[in-house]
LUMMI-476437 format. One line per 4 residues: number of its first residue (from 0); their letters; for each residue y, x, z of N, C-alpha, C. Coordinates in steps of 0.1 Angstrom, whole numbers, plus 5000, padded with zeros to 4 digits. Each point is the difference from the previous one (the first is absolute). Example, Ala and Ser with C-alpha at 12.3 -4.5 7.8 and 13.67 -1.06 7.14 Angstrom:
2
0) as) 4943 5132 5078 5012 4991 5000 5012 5009 5000 | 5011 4996 4993 5011 5009 5000 5011 4992 5008
***
This chain:
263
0) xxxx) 5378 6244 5414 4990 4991 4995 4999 4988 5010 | 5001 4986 4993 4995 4991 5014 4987 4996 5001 | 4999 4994 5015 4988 5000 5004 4988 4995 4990 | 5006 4988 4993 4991 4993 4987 4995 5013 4989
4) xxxx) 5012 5008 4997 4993 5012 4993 4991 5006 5006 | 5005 5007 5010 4990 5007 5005 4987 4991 5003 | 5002 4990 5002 4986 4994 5006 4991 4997 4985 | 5006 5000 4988 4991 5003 4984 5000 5012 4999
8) xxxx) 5005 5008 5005 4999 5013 4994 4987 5003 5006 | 4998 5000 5016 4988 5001 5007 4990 4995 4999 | 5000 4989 4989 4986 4989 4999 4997 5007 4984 | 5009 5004 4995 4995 5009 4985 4993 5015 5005
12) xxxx) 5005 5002 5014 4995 5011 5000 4982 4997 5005 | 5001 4991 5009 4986 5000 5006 4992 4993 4989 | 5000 4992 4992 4991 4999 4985 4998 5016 4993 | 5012 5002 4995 4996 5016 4998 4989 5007 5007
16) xxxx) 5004 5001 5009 4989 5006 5006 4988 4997 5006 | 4998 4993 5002 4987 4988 4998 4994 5005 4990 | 5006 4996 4989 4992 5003 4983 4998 5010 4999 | 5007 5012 5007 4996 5011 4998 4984 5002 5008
20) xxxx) 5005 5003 5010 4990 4998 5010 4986 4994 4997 | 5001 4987 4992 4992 4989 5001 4988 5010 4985 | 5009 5005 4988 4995 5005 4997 4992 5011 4997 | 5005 5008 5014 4994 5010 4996 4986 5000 5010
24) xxxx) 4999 4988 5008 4988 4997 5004 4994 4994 4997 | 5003 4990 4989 4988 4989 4993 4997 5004 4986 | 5010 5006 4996 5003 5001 4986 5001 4992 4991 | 4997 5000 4985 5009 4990 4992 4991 4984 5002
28) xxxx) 4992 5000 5007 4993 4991 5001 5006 4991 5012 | 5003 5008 5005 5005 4995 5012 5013 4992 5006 | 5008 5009 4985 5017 4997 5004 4999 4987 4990 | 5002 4988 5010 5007 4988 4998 5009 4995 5004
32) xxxx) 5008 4989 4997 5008 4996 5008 4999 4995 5011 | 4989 4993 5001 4991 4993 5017 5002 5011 5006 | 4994 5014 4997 4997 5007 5011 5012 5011 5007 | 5010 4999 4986 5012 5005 5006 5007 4993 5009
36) xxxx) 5002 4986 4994 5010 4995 5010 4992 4996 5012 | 4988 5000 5004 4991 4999 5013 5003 5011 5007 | 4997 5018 4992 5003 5009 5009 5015 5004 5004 | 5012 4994 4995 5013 5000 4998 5005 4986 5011
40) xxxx) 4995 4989 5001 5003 4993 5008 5013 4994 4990 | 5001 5003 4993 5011 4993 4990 4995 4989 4992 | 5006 4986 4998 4999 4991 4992 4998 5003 4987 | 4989 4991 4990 5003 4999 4984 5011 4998 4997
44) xxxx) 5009 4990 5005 5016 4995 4994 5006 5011 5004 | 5001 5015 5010 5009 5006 5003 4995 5013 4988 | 4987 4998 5001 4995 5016 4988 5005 4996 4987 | 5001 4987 4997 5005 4994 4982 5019 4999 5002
48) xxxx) 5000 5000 5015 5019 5002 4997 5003 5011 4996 | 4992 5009 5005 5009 5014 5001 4995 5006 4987 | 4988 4998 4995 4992 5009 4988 4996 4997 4991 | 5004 4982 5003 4997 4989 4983 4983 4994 5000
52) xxxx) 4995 5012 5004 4985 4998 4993 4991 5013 5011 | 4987 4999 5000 4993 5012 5008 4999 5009 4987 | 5001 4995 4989 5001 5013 4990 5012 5007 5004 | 5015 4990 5002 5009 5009 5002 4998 5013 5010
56) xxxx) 4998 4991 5013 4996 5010 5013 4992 5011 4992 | 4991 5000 4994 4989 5009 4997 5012 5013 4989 | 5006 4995 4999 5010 5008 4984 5012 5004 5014 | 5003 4994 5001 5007 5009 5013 5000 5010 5008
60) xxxx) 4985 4995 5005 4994 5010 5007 4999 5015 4991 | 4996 4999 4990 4997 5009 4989 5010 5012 4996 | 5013 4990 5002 5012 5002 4994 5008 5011 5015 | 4995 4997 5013 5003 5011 5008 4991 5009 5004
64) xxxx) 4986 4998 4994 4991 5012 5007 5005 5011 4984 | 4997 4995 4992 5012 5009 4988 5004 5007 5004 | 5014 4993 5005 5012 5007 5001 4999 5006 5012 | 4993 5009 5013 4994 5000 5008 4995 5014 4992
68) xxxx) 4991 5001 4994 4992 5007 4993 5011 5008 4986 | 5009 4996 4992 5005 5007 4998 5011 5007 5004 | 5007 4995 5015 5011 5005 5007 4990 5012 5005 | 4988 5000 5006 4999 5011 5006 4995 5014 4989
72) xxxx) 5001 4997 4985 5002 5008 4992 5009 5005 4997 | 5015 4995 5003 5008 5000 4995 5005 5010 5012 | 4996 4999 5012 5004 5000 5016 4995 5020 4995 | 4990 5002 4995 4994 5011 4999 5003 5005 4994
76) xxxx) 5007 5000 4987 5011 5007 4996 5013 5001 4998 | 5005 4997 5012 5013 5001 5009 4994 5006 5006 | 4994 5003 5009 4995 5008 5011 4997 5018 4994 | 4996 4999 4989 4999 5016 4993 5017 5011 5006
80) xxxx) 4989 5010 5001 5011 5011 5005 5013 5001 4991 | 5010 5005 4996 5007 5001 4991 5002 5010 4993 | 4990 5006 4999 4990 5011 4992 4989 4998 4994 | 4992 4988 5006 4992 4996 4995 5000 4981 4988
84) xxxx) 5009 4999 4992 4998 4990 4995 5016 4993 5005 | 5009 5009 5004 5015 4995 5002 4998 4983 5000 | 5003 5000 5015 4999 4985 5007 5015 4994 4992 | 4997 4989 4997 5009 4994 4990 5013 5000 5006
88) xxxx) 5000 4993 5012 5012 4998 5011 5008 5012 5002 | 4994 5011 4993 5008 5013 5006 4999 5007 4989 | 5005 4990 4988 4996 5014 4983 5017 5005 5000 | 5010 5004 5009 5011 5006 4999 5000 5016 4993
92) xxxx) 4988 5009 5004 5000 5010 4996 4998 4999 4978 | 4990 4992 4997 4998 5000 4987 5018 4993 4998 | 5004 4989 5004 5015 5001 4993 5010 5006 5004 | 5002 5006 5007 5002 5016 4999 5002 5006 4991
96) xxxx) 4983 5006 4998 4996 5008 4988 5006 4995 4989 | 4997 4992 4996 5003 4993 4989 5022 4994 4999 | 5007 5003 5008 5012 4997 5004 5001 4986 4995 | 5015 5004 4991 5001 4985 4991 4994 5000 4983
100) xxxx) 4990 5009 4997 4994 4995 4989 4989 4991 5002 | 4993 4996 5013 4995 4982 5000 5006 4988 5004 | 4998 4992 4991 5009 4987 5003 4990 4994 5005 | 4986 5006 5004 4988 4988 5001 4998 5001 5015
104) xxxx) 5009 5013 5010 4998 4999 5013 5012 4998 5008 | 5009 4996 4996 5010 4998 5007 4997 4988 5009 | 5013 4998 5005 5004 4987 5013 4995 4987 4993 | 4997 4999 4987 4990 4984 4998 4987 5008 5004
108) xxxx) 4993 5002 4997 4984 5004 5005 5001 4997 5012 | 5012 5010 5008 4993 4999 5014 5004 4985 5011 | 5004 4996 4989 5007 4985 5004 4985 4990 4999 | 4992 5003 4987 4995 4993 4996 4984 4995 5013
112) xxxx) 4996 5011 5009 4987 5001 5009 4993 5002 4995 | 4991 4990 5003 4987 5002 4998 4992 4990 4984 | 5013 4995 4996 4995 4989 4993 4998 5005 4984 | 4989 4999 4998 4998 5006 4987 5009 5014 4993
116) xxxx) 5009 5001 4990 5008 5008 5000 5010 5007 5012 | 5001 4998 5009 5005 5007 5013 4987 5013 5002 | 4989 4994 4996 4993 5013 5009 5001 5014 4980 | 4999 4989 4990 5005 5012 4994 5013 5006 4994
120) xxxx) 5014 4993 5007 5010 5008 5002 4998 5010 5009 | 4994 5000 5011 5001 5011 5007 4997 5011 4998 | 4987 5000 4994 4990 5007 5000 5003 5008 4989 | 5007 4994 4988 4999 5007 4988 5003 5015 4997
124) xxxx) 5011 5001 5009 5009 5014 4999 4992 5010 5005 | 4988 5004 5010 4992 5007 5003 4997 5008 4991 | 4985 4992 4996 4991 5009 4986 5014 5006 4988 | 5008 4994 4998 5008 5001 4993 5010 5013 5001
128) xxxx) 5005 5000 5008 5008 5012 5009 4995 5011 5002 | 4985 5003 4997 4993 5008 5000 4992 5005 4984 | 5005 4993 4997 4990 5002 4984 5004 5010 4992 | 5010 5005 5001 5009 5015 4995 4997 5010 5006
132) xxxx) 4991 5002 5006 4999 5009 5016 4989 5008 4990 | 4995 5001 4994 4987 5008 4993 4982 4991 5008 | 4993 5007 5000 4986 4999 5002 4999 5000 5014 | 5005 5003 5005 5002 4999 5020 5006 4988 5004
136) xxxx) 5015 4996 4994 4999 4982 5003 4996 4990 4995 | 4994 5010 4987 4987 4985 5000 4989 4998 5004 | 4997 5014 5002 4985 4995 5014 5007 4994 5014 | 5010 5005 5000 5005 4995 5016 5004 4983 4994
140) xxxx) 5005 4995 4991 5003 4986 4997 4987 4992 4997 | 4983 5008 4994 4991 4997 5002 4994 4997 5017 | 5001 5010 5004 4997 4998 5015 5003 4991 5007 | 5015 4996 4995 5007 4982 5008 4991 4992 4997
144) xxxx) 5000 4998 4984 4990 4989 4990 4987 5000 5006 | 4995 5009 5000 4988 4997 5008 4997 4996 5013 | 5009 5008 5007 5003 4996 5018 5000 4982 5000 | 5010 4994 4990 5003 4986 5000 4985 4989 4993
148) xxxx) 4990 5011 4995 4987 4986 4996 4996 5006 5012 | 4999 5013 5008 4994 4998 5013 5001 4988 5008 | 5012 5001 5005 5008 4990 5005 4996 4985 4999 | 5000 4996 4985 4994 4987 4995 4987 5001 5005
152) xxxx) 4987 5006 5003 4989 5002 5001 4999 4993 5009 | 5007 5014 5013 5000 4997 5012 5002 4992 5007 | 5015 4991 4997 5006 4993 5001 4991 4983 5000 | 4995 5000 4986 4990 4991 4993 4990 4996 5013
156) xxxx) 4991 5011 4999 4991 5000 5008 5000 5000 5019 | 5013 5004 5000 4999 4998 5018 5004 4986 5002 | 5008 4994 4990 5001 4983 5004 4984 4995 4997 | 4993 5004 4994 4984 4993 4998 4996 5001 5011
160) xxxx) 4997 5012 5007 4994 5002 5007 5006 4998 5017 | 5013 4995 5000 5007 4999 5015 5003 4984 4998 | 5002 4996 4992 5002 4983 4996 4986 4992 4990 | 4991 5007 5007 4987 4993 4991 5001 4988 4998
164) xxxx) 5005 4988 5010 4998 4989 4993 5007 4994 4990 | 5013 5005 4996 5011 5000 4994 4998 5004 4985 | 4994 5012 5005 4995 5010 4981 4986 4991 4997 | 4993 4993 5003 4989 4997 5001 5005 4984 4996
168) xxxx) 5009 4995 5001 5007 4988 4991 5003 5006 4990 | 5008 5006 5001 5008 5004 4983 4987 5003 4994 | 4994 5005 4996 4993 5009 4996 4986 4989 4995 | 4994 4991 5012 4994 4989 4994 5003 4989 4991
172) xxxx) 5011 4997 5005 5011 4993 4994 5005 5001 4985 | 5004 5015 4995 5005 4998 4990 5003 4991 4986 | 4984 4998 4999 5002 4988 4987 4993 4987 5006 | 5004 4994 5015 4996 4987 5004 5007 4990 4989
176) xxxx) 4996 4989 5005 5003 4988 4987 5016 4998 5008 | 5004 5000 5011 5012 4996 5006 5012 5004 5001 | 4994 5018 4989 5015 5005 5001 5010 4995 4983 | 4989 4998 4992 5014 4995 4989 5008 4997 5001
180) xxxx) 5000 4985 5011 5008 4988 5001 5009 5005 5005 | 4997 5012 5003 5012 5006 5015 5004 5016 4996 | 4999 4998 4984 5005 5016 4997 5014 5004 5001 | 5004 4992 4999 5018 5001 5003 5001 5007 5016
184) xxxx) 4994 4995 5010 5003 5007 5014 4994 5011 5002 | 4990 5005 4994 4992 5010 5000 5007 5011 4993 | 5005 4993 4987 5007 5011 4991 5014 5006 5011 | 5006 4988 5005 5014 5003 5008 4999 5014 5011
188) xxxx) 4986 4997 5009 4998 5008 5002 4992 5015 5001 | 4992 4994 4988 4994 5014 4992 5014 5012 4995 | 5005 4995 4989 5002 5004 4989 5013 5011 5008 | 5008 4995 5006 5015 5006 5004 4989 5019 5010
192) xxxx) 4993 4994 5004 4990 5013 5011 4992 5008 4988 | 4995 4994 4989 4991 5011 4994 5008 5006 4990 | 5015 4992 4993 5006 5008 4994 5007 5010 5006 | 5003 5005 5014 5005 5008 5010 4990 5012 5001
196) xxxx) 4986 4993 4994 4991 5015 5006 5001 5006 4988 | 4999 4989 4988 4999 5010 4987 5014 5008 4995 | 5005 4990 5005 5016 5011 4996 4999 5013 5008 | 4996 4998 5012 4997 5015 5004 4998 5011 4991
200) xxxx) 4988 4998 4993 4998 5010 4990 5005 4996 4986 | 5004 4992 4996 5010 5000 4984 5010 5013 5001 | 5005 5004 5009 5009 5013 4995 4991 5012 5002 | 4988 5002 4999 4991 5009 5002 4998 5004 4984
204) xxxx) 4999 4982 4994 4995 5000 4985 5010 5001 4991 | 5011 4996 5003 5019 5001 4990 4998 5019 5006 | 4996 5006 5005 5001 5016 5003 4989 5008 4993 | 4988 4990 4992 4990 5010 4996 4992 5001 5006
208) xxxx) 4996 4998 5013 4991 5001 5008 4987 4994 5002 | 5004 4991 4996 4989 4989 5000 4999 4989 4992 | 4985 4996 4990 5003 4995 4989 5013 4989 5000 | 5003 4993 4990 5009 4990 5003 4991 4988 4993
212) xxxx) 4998 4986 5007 4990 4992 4995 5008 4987 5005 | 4997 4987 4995 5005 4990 5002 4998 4998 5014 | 5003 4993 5014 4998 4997 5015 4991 4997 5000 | 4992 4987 4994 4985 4997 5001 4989 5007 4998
216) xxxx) 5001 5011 4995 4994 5015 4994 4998 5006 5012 | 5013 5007 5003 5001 5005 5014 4995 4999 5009 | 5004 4985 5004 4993 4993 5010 4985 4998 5000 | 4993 4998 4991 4986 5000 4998 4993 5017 5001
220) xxxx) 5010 5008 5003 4994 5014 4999 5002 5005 5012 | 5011 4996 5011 5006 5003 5012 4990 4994 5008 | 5003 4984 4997 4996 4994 5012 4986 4992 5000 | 4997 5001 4988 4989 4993 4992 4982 5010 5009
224) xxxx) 5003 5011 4998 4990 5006 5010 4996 4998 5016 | 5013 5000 5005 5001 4999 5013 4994 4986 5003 | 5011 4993 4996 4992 4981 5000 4984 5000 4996 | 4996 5006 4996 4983 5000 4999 4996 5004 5011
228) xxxx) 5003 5018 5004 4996 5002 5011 5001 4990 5008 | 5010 4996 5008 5006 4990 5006 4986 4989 5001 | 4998 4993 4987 4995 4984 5000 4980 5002 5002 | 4998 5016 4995 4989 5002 5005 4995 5004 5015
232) xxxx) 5013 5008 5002 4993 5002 5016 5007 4985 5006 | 5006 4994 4997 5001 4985 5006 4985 4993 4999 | 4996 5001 4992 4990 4993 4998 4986 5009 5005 | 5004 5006 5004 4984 5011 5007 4990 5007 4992
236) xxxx) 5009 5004 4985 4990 5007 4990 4996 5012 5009 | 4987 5006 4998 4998 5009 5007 5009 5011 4995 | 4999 5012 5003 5003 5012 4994 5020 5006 5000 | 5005 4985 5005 5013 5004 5000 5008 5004 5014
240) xxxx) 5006 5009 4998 5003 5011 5013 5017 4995 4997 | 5013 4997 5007 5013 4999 4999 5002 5016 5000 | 4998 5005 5004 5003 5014 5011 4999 5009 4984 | 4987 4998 4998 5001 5008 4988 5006 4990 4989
244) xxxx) 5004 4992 4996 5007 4993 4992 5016 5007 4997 | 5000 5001 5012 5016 5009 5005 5002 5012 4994 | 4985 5006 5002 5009 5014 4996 4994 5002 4988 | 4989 4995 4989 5000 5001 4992 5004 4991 4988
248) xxxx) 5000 4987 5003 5013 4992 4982 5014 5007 5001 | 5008 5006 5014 5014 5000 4989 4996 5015 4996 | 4993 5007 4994 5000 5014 4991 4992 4988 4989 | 4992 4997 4997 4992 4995 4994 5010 4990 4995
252) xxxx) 5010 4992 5000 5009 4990 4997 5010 5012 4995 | 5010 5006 5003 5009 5007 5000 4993 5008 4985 | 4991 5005 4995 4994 5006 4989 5002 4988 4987 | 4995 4985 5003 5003 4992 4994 5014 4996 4994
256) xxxx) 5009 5006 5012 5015 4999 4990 5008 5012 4996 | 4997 5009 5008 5005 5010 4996 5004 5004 4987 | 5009 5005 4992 5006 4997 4988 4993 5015 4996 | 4992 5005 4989 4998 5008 4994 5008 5009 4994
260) xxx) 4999 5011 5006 5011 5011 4999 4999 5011 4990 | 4988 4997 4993 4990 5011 4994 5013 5001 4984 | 5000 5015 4997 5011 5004 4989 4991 4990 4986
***
């Protein structure tokens, strides 16, 4: 990188963070463009080079406490035992099991990462590989499924609560008037991270295990609870505990998809 890059890369970063900063001590009242580029030391003509607009800056900002916030969901289940919710990076044993009767886990999936269908090539051959097994590998392929909205829970909620000022944008933020103009960058990096968490569990639901519902369905049932907990204890409703948020939505979530087994 030369020095001219680097030297914008570092003046986007210190607006970034400013704004961040700036808001989570003034709040929306507070965050202007005066008072960013005052506490940033950065010019108006340098904040409108790099961001267009303080809407942009403001949609940017948005666009990595996001992604920030769904990497460390993402981060949390990869991290599952591989017993508990078969870490995607290491689904070798389900294609295995499954040999060459899936074409959905082979060398494209694991080519593909993290980006939307990558996380559900990997993953698919698990629940799957097990589904012939009688009533023991399906509680044990239950057990993953569940292990994995733990995961989201936890995951969810320890970025809230270790990155407060970050979840405390997103989360205020959501339907500001600034993100329309700027749904294309938000989508770019929304969309590739949350189709990675839900493909997680899509081969849970192609196995029986868990209902099978359109993504926005899903997603309103997964992560739709948690983002409440989240925006209320952000906001200091009384009565909300993280700690117990933890250990009781993913059974309380996990019942919600669970696919009905009943003869």
């Amino acid at each position: 990188m030369s020095p001219r890059h680097r030297r914008g890369e570092e003046t986007r970063e210190r607006l970034l963070a400013a704004a961040l900063d700036l808001y989570e001590r003034e709040g929306a009242d507070g965050f202007t463009m005066t008072a960013v580029t005052g506490t940033s030391g950065v010019s108006v003509g340098s904040l409108y080079h790099h961001f267009g607009s303080f809407d942009g800056l403001a949609a940017a900002l948005y666009a990595r406490c996001l992604s920030g916030l769904l990497d460390a969901v993402r981060d949390a289940l990869d991290a599952l035992p591989p017993g508990e919710g078969a870490k995607p990076a290491e689904g070798g044993e389900g294609a295995e099991a499954q040999g060459a009767e899936s074409a959905e886990g082979g060398e494209g999936a694991e080519a593909e990462s993290r980006e939307g269908t990558g996380a559900e090539g990997r993953e698919d051959v698990e629940p799957e590989g097990r589904e012939g097994t009688g009533a023991e590998g399906r509680e044990e392929a239950e057990a993953r499924a569940a292990a994995g909205i733990g995961a989201v829970v936890t995951g969810y909620l320890g970025f809230t609560r270790e990155h407060r000022a970050a979840a405390h944008f997103v989360h205020a933020s959501a339907y500001a008037a600034f993100l329309p103009a700027h749904a294309a960058l938000v989508a770019e990096e929304k969309e590739p991270r949350l189709a990675g968490i839900l493909g997680w569990l899509r081969p849970y639901a192609e196995a029986g295990l868990v209902v099978e519902l359109p993504d926005a369905l899903t997603e309103m049932l997964v992560v739709g609870p948690v983002a409440e907990t989240a925006r209320r204890w952000l906001a200091g409703a009384p009565g909300i505990d993280l700690d117990e948020a933890c250990r009781l939505l993913p059974e309380r979530i996990w019942r919600s998809l669970r696919a009905d087994v009943s003869p």
